[in-house]
N, C-alpha and C positions, 0 to 999 in steps of 0.2 A: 518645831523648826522655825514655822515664821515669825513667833514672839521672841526663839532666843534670837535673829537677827535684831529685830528692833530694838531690843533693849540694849545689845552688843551696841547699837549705832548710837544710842545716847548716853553710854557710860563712854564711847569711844571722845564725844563733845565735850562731855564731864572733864574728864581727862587731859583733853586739850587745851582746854577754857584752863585748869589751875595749874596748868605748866604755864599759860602764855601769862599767868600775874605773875606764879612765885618766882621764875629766874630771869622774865624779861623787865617787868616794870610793871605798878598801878597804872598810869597816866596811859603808857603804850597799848597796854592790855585794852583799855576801856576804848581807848580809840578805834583800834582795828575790829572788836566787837559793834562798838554803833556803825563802825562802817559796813561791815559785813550786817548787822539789822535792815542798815537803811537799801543796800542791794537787794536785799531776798521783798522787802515790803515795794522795790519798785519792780522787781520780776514778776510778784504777785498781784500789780496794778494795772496790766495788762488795759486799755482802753476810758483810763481817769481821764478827767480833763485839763490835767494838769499837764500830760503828756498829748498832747494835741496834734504836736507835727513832728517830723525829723530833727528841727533848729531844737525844739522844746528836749528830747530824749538828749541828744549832742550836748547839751547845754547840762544835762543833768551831770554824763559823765565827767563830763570838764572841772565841775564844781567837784564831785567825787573825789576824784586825782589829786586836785589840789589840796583837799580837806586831808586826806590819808599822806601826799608827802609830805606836807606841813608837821603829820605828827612826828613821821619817821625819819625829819631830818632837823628837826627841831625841838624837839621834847626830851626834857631831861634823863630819863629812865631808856630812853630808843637806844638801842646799840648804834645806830647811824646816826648819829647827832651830830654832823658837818656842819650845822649853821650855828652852834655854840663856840666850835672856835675860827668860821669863818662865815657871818650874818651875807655877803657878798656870795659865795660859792654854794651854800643852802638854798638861796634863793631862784639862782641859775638853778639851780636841783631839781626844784618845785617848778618854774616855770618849763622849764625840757620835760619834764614827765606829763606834766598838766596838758602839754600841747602836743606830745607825743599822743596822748590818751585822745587827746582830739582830733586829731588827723587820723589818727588809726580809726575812728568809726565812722567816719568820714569817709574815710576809702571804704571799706566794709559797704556801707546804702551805696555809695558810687557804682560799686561793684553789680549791687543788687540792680539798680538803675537803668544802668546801660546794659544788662546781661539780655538775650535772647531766647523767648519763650521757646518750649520745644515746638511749638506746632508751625513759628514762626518763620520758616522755611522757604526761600522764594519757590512759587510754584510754577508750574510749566503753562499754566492758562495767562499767569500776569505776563509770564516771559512772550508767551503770542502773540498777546495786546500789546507790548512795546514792538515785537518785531512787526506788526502791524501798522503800525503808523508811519507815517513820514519821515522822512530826515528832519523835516523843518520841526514838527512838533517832539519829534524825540530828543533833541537839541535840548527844545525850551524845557522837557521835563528835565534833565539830566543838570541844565541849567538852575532851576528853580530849586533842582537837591542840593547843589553846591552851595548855593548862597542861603540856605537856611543851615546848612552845617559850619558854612564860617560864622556864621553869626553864635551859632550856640558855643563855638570853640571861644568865640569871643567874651562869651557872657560865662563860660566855663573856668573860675579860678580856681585849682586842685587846692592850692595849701592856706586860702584865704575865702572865709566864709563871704556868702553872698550877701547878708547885711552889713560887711567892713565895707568893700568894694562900692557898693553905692553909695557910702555918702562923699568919695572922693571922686566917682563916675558917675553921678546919678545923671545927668545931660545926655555924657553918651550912651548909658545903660538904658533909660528911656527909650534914644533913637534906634539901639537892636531891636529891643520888645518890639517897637508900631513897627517895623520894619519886617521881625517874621510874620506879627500877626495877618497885617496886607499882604504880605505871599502868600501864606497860607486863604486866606479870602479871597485871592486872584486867582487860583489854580483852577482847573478844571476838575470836573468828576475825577476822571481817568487819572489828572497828573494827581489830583490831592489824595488819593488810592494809594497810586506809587510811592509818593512822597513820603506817606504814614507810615507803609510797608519798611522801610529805609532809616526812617530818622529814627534817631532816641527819643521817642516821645514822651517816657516816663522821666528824664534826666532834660528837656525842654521843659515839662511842665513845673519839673522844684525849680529850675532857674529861674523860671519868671514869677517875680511876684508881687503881693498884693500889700497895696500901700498901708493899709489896716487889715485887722480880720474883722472886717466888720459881719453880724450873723452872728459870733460864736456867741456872745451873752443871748438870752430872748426867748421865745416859743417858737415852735414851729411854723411858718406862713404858708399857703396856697402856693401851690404851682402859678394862678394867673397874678397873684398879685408879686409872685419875684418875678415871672417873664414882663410884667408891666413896668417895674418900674429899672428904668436903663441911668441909675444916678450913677456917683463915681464909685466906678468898680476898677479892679487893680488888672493888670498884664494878666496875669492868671487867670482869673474869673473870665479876662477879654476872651484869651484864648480856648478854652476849654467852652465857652458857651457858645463861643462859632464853630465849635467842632459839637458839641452833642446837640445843640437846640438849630441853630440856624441852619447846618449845614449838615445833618445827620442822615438826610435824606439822598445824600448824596454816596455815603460811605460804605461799601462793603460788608459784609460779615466780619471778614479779617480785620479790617480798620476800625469795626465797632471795638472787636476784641482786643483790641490793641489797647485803645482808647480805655476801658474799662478797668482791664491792667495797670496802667500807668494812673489812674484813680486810685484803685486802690495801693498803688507804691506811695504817691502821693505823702501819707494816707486821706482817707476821707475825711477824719476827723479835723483836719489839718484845714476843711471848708464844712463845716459837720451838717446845716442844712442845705448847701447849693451842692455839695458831692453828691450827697442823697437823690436831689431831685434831675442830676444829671445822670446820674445810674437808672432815674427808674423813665427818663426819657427815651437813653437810648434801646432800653429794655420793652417799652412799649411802642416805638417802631418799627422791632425786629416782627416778623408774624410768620407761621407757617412752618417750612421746612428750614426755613432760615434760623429761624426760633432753635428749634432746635440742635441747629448747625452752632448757633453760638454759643448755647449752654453745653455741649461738648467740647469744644474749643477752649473755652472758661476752665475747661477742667482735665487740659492737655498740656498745659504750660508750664506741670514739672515744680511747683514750686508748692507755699502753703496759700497762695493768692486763687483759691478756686470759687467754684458759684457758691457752694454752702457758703462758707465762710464771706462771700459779700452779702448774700443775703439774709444770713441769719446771726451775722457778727457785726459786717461792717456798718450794714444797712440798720440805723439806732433807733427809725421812727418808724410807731408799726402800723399806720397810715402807711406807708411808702410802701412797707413791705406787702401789707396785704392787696395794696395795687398791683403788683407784681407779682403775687403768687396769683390772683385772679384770670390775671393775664394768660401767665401761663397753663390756667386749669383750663381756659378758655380754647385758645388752640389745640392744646394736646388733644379735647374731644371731637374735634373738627378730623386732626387725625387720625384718631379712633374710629372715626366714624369710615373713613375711609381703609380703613383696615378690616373691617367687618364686612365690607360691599365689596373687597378683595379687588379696588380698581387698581386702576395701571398704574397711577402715583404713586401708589403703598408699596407695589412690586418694585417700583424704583428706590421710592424710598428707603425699604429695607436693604436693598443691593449696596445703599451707599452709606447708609449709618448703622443696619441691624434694627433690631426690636427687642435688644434684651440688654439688660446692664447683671455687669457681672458682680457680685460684692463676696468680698472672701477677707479672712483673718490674715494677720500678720503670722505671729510668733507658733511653732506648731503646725501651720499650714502650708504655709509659703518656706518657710527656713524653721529648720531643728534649732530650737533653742537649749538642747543639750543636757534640760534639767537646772538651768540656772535659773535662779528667783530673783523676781515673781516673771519672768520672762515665759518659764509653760518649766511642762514637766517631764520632756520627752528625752529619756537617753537614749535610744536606739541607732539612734542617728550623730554624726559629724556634729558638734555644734555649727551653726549657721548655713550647714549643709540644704540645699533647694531641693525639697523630695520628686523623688523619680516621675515626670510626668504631671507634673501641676502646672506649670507653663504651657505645656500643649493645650491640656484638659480647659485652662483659661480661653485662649484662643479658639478651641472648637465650639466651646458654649456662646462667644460672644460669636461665630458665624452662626451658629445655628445647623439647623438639620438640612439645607442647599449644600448640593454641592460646589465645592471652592476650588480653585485654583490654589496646588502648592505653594502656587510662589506668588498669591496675594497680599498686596503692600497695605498697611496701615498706617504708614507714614504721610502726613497731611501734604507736606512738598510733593507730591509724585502725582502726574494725572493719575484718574483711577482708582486712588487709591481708598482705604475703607476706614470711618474714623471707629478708633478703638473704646469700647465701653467699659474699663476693668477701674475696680473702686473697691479699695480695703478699707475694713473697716476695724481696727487696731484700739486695744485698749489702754493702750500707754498715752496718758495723761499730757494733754497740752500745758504747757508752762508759761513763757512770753516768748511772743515771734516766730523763729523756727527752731528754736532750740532743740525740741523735741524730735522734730520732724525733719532734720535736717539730716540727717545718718538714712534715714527711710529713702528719702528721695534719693540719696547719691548711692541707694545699692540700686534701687529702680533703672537709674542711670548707667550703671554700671549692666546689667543684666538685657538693658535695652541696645545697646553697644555689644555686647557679644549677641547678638542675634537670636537671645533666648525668650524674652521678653516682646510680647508682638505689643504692645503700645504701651505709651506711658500713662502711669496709672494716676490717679486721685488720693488721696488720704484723708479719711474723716477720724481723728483721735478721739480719747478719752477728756476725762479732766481730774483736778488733783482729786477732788472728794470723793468719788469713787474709787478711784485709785487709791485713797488712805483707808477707804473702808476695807479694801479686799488686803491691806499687806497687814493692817492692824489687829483685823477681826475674823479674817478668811471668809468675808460674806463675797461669794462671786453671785449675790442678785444684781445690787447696784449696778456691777459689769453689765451683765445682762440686758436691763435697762435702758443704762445708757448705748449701748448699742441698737437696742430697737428704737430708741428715742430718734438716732442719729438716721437710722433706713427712713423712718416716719418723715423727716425732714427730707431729707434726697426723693422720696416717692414725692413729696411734694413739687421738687423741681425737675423731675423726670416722670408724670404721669402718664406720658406715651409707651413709657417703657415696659416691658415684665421684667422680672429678676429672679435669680438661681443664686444662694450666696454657700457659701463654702467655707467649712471652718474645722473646729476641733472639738475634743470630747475633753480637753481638760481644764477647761476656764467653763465660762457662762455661754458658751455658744448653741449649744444644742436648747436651754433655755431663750435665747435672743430669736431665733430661730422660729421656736415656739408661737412669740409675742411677735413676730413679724410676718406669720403667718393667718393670726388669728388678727391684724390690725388691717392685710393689706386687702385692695376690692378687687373681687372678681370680673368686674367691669373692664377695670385697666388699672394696671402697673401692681399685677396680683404677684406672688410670692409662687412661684413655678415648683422650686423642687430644692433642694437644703441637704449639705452632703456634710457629716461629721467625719474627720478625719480622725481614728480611734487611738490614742494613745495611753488610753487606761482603760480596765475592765469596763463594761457600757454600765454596770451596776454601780459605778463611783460617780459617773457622772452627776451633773449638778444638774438638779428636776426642779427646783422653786420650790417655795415654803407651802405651795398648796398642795403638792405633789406629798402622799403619806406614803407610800411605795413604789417601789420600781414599776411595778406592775401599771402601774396607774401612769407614771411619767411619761411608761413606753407606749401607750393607749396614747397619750396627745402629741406626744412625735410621730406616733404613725398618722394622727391624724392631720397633724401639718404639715405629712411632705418629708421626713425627715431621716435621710437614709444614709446608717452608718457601716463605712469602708476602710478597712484595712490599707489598699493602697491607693492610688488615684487611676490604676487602670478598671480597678472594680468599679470604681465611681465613673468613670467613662462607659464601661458596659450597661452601667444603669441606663445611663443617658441618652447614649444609642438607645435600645430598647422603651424609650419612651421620647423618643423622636424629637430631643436634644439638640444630639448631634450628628451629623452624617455618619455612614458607615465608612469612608473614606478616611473620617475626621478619625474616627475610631482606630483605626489602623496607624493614622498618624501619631497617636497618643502613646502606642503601644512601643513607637520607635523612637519616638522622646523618650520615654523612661529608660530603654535599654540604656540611649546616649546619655541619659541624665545619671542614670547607676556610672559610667564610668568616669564621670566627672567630679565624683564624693571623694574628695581626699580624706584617706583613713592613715589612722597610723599605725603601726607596726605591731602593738595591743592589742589593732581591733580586730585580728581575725575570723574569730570567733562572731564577735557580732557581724560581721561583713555577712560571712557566709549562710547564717542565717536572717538577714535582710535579703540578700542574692538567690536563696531557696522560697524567700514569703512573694517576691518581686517574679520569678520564674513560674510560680504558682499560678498567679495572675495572668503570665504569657499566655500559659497554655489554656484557660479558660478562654483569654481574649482567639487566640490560633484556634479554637475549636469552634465559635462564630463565624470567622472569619472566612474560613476552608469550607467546610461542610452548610453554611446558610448564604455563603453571599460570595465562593468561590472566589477568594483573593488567596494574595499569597501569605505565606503565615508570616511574624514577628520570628526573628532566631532570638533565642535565650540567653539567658544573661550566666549561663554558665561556659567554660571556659573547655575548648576542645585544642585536639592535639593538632589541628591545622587550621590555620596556617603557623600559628606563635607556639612557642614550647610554653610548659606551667611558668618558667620564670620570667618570660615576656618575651626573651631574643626569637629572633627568625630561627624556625626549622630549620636544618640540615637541609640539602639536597637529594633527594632519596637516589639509593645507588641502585647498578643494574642489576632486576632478579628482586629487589624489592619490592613488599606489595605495595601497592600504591595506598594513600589516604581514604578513607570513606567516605560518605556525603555528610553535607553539614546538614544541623538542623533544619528543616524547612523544604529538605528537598522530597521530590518524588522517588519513591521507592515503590518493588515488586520483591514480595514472600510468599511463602507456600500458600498463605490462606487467603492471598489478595492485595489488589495495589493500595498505598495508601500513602501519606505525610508524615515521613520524618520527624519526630516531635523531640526527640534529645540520643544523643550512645549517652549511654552510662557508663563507668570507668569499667566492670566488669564482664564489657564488649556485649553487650548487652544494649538493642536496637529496641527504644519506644514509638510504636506506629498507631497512628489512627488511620484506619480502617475505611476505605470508599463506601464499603456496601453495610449493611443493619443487620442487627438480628432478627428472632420470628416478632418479639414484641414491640418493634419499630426502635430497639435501643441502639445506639452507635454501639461499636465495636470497638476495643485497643486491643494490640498484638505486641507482645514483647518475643523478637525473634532475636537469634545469635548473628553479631557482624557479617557471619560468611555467607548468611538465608535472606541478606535484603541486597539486593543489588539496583543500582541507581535508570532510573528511569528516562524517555529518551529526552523529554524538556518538561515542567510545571505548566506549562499554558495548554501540550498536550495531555498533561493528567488530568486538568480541571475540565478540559473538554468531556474525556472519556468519565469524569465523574459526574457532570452533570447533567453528561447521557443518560447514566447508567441511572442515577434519581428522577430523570423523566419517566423512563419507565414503568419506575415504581411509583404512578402518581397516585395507586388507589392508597396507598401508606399516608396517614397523616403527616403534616410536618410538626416534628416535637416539639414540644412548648419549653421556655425556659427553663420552667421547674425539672421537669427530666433531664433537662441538658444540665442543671447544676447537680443533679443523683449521679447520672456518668461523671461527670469527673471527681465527686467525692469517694466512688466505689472503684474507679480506676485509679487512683491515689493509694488506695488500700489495696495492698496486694491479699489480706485476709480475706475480702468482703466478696464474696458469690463461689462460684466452682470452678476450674478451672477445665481446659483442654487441650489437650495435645495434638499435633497434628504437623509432620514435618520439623519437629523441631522446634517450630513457635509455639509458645505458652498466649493461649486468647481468655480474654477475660470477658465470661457470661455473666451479664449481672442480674442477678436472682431477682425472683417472680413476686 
């Protein structure tokens, strides 16, 4: 299958190519081909130094545009050859396209520019520090915003590039520049805070610029000898080195990260050794908690400008870089250390950021990709469908096993709030820019906006050459690889952190997994636990080329951690049980999935697979309802099957029951009393037929189920007093052990089978003994 696409895709080119000679033109043809060459060789040039800044990319397409309408409205053989019988109206042709072309990506970085990182948020501590001051000094900040926003409106020409504009303003384009830079060098802490907070500082930094680039040709220099020498440097360089070097000590977290942002929009390249060494300033006076707080931050912004990608793309000199990874290895053990001695800082500190980063797959994980290639291989599911319970299961793992507050914010604007740790790790190939990753982020966005999505996430991609090996050759190691490559890097800049990463059994994950667990230290930022989401037999999965059988593969996933789950409420039960995630949290997962099952839009075909997704999904309930009640006396999850009350099968509202009617039964979940003892409601079946689990054991310390007829259960007087009365009734019995997992998983796989043990009679209810 995956060779006849690729070959379908080059006879599709074949094809195209000698229709665009034989009925369009030689001359046409060959044009629109080097044109289309020369695009895919500058997509795939991603960080030349040909493409240096924004003006440099701008200028590429500009020429582009001009080059392709030249052909198409001037060449002999073009169907549009307006400039052959009017050389004046051609020309108008090519110049409106050319500068169409150029304004349009113009606006595009503009766009990019001035937009608003997600974390970017006014917060309620900056809003106290303003309502805290004076009139007189709230004045002068509010003051000091205004006049550096008319000046940037000033220096701000939409439809005319900033090198036209100053050679017929350069006098007064000069006196904005020194004009915001002394504002900004006059402010105070507090106001130059605020200020940062406020302005467009990535769309301040492209307008002001540098009279040469001087730096770009040469070697790399010392930090002291560029901080030494103060010769002429450009409004740029002025500004950006009173904000990282002179005045960095003055800045905030937020205003570091602001600042870094607007670096890398920039781009870096665009100052390729003074950006570098202004990134790894303001990185080497972050220290501590702080540290931390910005390397989160960095990677809350919603976009593809995150910490990896500064520091393992932007960042070009690896001096610079290993400065900075030093750094950071430096602190993180300071916190580690304090994490080990379980002081009072670590308690807070975990309160306010966590101690785990969460890393999980795209395709197959997160959203059913439906079976379309090379996207996964899963039809079970809705394409792009968000499987039942993996949003919550994200969310309890980045709180951890404390208990949380329902209605805890991770949103950075809110006091209080808790920054989110969630990072996928996706094997779809980076291309140039955010090509790629632009569809990822605006469903993030989308997902985080309906309230399902508790923080914005991170993206670390693939690249093509991996990517060509697995569509070409169906080798999913490379994948593999480059996925542990990618953890390897992130553990580098989160070494404070542990990790749980979450994936699928049909690409290279269960392998990445592997090598991510055999790579990371036990010391700090180890590889905790690894959940395969199963969507092929576990014997098709992919084991690496050392792996000579199953047998053997499954030997080194058990021994990395590596535990494979039908749905993500299983995978939560793990978690729970190995002190993950709360038991609250647990509960919580179990009511996400219901609500996520009724949020799969299916279509009218899928009945069939619905109902057995809603039978695999209901499965799961009841395992999770059988911890839940009978070990930690909560209320159960109702099921995701469909009862006669309150809605009829076709959706509408019930009737009104009339007089002398029986009334409705209890829903699932409730307290119920039968001949053989009180228990929880666990489903009616259509053949009025009542499944109970059971308050009290059998002789061999086994849980009990009762399947009684509708008329033999009757509803109880509340749940808060059944769970009292049950957890009497188990104190009693304390000389009984408490069952271990593994038995609790025999009861429900023999209470599932109605074949499996003997049965009994008694009043009517049928009880299930489960054999010796």
């Amino acid at each position: 299958m995956r060779t006849v696409i690729v070959l379908s895709l080059f006879a599709l080119i074949l094809v195209g190519l000698v229709s665009l000679f034989q009925f369009v033109g030689v001359l046409f043809g060959t044009s629109c081909l080097f044109s289309l060459v020369l695009v895919v060789v500058f997509l795939t040039s991603e960080g030349s130094p040909l493409l240096y800044a924004q003006e440099a990319e701008n200028r590429f397409w500009t020429v582009v545009a001009m080059l392709l309408s030249s052909v198409v409205f001037f060449a002999e053989d073009s169907p549009l050859r307006v400039g052959h019988r009017s050389p004046v109206l051609g020309a108008a042709f090519v110049s409106v396209f050319a500068l169409w072309i150029s304004w349009y990506d113009r606006w595009r970085r503009r766009r990019r520019l001035v937009r608003t990182p997600h974390f970017s948020l006014q917060r309620a501590a900056s809003r106290d520090q303003l309502v805290s001051k004076s009139p007189r000094e709230l004045d002068a900040s509010i003051a000091a915003l205004a006049r550096v926003d008319d000046a940037l409106i000033r220096l701000d020409h939409f439809f005319i590039p900033s090198a036209i504009t100053r050679l017929w303003r350069k006098r007064e384009t000069v006196r904005i520049e020194r004009f915001i830079i002394e504002t900004l060098q006059d402010c105070q802490a507090d106001d130059l805070n605020a200020l940062l907070r406020r302005v467009k500082l990535g769309l301040l930094i492209y307008k002001l610029k540098d009279n040469s680039r001087d730096g770009q040709e040469g070697s790399w220099t010392s930090p002291s000898s560029y901080f030494a020498d103060a010769g002429a440097r450009g409004a740029r360089t002025e500004l950006v080195d009173l904000l990282a070097v002179q005045r960095v000590a003055d800045l905030n977290v937020h205003s570091r990260v602001v600042l870094l942002d607007a670096l890398q929009q920039m781009p870096l390249s665009a100052c390729p050794h003074r950006a570098e060494l202004w990134v790894r300033n303001v990185i080497l006076w972050t220290r501590g908690d702080e540290l931390t707080e910005l390397k989160t931050l960095c990677d809350l912004k919603g976009d593809i400008h995150s910490l990896h990608k500064l520091v393992y793309h932007d960042v070009s000199e690896p001096g610079i870089r290993r400065e900075i990874l030093k750094h950071i290895q430096r602190e993180a053990s300071v916190q580690s250390a304090h994490r080990l001695l379980q002081t009072r800082a670590s308690r807070s500190r975990a309160a306010r950021r966590g101690e785990r980063k969460v890393l999980s797959d795209l395709d197959d994980t997160l959203l059913c990709s439906g079976g379309h290639y090379p996207a996964g291989i899963d039809r079970r599911w809705p394409r792009k469908a968000v499987y039942p319970g993996v949003l919550a299961f994200f969310r309890e793992l980045d709180l951890g096993a404390a208990e949380a507050p329902d209605c805890l914010s991770f949103s950075p604007g809110q006091a209080g709030a808790r920054l989110g740790n969630l990072v996928f790790l996706s094997a779809r190939p980076h291309v140039f820019s955010d090509l790629a990753e632009r569809s990822s982020y605006a469903k993030f966005t989308h997902l985080l906006q309906a309230k399902r999505l508790h923080t914005m996430p991170t993206l670390l991609t693939g690249d093509l050459k991996t990517g060509g090996e697995m569509m070409l050759r169906g080798d999913m190691e490379p994948l593999a690889q480059k996925k542990a490559q990618n953890f390897l890097e992130f553990q580098a800049l989160y070494p404070e952190f542990d990790f749980v990463f979450v994936g699928d059994n049909g690409q290279g994950d269960a392998r990445a997994a592997e090598l991510m667990a055999a790579a990371s230290s036990p010391r700090g930022g180890k590889m905790e636990r690894a959940y395969m989401h199963v969507v092929q037999p576990i014997e098709k999965t992919h084991r690496g080329r050392q792996h000579d059988s199953v047998e053997s593969a499954k030997a080194a996933w058990d021994k990395a951690g590596v535990c494979f789950v039908e749905t993500f409420v299983d995978a939560a039960l793990d978690a729970a049980a190995r002190r993950l995630i709360s038991t609250r949290g647990l509960r919580r997962v179990g009511l996400a999935a219901k609500a996520d099952f009724e949020l799969v839009q299916w279509e009218r075909a899928d009945d069939s697979r619905r109902d057995m997704r809603r039978q695999e999904l209901d499965d799961a309930l009841r395992r999770l309802n059988r911890i839940l009640v009978v070990d930690h006396g909560l209320d159960p999850v109702p099921l995701c099957e469909p009862t006669a009350a309150p809605f009829s099968a076709s959706g509408a509202k019930a009737r009104p029951r009339r007089r002398g009617e029986t009334p409705p039964g209890p829903a699932p979940g409730a307290a119920v009393s039968t001949p053989v003892g009180d228990g929880i409601l666990l489903r009616a079946r259509k053949d009025g037929i009542y499944e109970v689990a059971l308050d009290w054991r059998l002789a061999d310390n086994e849980p009990a189920l009762a399947y009684v007829p509708a008329a033999d259960a009757t509803r109880r007087e509340s749940r808060k007093r059944a769970r009292a009365m049950s957890q009497s009734r188990l104190q009693k019995q304390s000389s009984m052990p408490t069952p271990t997992s593994a038995s609790d998983a025999r009861w429900m796989h023999r209470a599932r089978s109605e074949s499996a043990g003997s049965f009994a009679e008694a009043g009517g209810a049928r009880l299930v003994i489960p054999e010796q």
